[in-house]
C-alpha positions as CSV (number, residue, x, y, z in Angstrom):
1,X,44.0,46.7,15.5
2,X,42.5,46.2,12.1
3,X,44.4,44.6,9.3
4,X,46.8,42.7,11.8
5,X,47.1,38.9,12.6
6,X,48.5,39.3,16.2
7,X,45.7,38.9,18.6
8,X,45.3,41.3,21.2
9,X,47.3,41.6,23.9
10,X,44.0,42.6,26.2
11,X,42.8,39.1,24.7
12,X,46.1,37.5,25.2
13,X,46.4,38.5,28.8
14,X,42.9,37.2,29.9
15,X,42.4,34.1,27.5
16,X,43.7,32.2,30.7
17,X,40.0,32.6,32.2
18,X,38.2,30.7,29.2
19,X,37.9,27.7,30.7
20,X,40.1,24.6,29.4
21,X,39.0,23.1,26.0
22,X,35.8,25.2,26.5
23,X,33.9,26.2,22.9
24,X,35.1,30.2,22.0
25,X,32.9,32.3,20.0
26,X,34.5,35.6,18.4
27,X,32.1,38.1,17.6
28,X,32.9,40.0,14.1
29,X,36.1,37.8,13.6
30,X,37.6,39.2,11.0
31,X,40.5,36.9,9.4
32,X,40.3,35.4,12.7
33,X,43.6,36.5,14.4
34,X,41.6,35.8,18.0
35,X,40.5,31.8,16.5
36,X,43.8,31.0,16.2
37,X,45.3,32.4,19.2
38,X,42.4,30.2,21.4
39,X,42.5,26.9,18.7
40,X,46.5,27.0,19.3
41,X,45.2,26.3,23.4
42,X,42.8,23.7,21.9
43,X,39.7,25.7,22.3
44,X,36.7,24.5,19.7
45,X,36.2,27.8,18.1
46,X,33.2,29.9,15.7
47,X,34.1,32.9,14.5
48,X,30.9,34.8,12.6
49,X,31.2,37.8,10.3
50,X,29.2,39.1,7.7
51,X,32.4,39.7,5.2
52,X,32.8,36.3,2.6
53,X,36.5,37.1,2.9
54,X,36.5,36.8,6.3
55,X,34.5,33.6,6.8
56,X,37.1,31.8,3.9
57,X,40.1,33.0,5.7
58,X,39.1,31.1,8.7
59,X,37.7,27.9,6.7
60,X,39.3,25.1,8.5
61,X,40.1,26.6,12.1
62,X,36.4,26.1,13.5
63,X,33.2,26.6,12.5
64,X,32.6,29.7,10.4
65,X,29.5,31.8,10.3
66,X,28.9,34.4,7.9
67,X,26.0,36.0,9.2
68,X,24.6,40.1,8.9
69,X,24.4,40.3,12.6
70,X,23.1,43.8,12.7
71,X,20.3,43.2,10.2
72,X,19.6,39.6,10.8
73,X,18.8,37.3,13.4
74,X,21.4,36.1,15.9
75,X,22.6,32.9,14.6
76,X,23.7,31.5,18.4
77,X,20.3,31.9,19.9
78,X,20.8,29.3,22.7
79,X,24.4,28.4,22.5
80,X,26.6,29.4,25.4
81,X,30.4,29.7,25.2
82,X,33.0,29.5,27.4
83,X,34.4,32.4,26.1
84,X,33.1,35.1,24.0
85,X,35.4,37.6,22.5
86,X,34.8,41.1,20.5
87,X,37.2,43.2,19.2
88,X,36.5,46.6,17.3
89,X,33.5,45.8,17.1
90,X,29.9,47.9,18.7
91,X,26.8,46.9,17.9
92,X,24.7,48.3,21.2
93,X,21.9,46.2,20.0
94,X,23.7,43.0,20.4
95,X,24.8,43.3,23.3
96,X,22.2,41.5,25.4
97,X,22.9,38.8,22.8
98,X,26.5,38.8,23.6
99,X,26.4,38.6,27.6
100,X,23.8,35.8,27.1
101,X,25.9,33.5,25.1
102,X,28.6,33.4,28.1
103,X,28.1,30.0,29.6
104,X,28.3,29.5,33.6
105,X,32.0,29.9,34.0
106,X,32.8,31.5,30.9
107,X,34.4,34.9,30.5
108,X,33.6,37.8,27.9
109,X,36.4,39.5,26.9
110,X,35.8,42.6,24.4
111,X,37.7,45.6,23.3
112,X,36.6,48.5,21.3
113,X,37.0,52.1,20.8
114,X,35.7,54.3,23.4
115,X,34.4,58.1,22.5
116,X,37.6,60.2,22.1
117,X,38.9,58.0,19.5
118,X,36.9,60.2,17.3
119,X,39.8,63.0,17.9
120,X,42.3,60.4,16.7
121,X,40.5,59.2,13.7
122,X,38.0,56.5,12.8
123,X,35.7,55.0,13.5
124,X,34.9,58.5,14.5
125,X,30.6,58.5,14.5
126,X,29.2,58.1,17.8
127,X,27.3,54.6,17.1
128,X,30.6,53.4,16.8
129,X,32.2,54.3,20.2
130,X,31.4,54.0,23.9
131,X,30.3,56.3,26.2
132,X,32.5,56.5,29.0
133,X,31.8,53.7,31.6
134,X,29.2,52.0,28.9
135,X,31.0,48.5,28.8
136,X,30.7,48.4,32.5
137,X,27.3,49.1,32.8
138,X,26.6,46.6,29.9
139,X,28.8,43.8,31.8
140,X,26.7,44.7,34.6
141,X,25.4,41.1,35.2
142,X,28.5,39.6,35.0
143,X,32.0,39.7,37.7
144,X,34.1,42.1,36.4
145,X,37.9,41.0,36.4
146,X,39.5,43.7,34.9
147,X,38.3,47.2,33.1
148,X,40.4,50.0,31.8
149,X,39.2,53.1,29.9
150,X,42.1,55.2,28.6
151,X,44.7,55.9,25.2
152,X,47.0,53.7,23.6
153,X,49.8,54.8,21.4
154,X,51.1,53.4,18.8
155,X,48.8,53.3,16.7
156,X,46.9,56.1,18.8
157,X,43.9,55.0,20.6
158,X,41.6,55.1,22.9
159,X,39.8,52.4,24.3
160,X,37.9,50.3,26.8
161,X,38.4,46.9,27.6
162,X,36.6,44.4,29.9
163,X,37.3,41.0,31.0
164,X,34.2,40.0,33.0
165,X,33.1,36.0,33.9
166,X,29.3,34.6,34.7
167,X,30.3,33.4,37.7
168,X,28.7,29.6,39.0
169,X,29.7,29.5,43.0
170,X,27.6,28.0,45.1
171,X,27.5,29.1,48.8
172,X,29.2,26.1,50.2
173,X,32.1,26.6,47.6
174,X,35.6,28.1,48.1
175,X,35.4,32.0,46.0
176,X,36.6,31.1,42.5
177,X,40.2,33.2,41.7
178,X,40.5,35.0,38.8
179,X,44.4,35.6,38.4
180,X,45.2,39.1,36.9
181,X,49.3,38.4,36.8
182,X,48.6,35.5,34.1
183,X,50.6,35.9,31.3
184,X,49.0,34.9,27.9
């Protein structure tokens, strides 16, 4: 949640599909609780907000971008990550930005506050929270691992969350396995 420096559990519990040592991009970073958790595993990471605070709270862990990414340009046009992570966070519009900068191999792993949450408290306008089944339909080009649409208490919630990989096999290679037990 806002205001904490715990990452995600949702993150936590799928951060084993970024690849080893591959580059992480968090998407609205905040104070960068998720660019620690990944430059702890020795993941390169660039974390990009618009807030000054933000960017200077991270100085030193990556590569910091303070960039309006809702009013400006996107500032990774051509880079591809092996993982990209958003947390409260919606920005429909950059959305084909964000499944675009998941490398072959790399996972997207995004959670954010789905509709009802508006009966809970905010963010509570529409522009700020999915539709039901939206993130799936918006992943649509990539595997999805794991999905869940539901409520969270404490602090009450509701939510969806997506862990979803641009898959490379070839036809003569073995499936790739995504483990869902993997503790984070």
């Amino acid at each position: 949640m806002h205001g904490t420096l715990a990452p995600s559990a949702w993150v936590r519990r799928w951060s084993h599909l970024v690849p080893g040592g591959g580059a992480v991009l968090d998407v609205a970073c905040g104070h960068g609780r998720h660019l620690r958790w990944f430059a702890q595993r020795g993941h390169p990471v660039t974390g990009v907000d618009r807030d000054p605070e933000a960017i200077a709270a991270i100085q030193g862990l990556g590569r910091a971008v303070q960039a309006d990414i809702e009013n400006g340009p996107w500032p990774f046009e051509g880079q591809r990550f092996a993982g990209v992570v958003v947390t409260n966070y919606l920005w429909r519009s950059l959305m084909p930005h964000l499944l675009d900068s998941v490398a072959e191999g790399g996972v997207l792993i995004y959670e954010t506050f789905a509709i009802d949450h508006a009966s809970v408290g905010k963010p509570s306008r529409p522009d700020f929270l999915l539709r039901p089944g939206e993130l799936l339909t918006a992943a649509s080009g990539l595997r999805i691992v794991a999905y869940e649409d539901g409520f969270c208490a404490a602090p009450d919630r509701f939510v969806q969350r997506l862990a979803a990989v641009r898959e490379t096999r070839s036809r003569e290679a073995a499936p790739a396995r995504y483990p869902l037990d993997a503790a984070g």
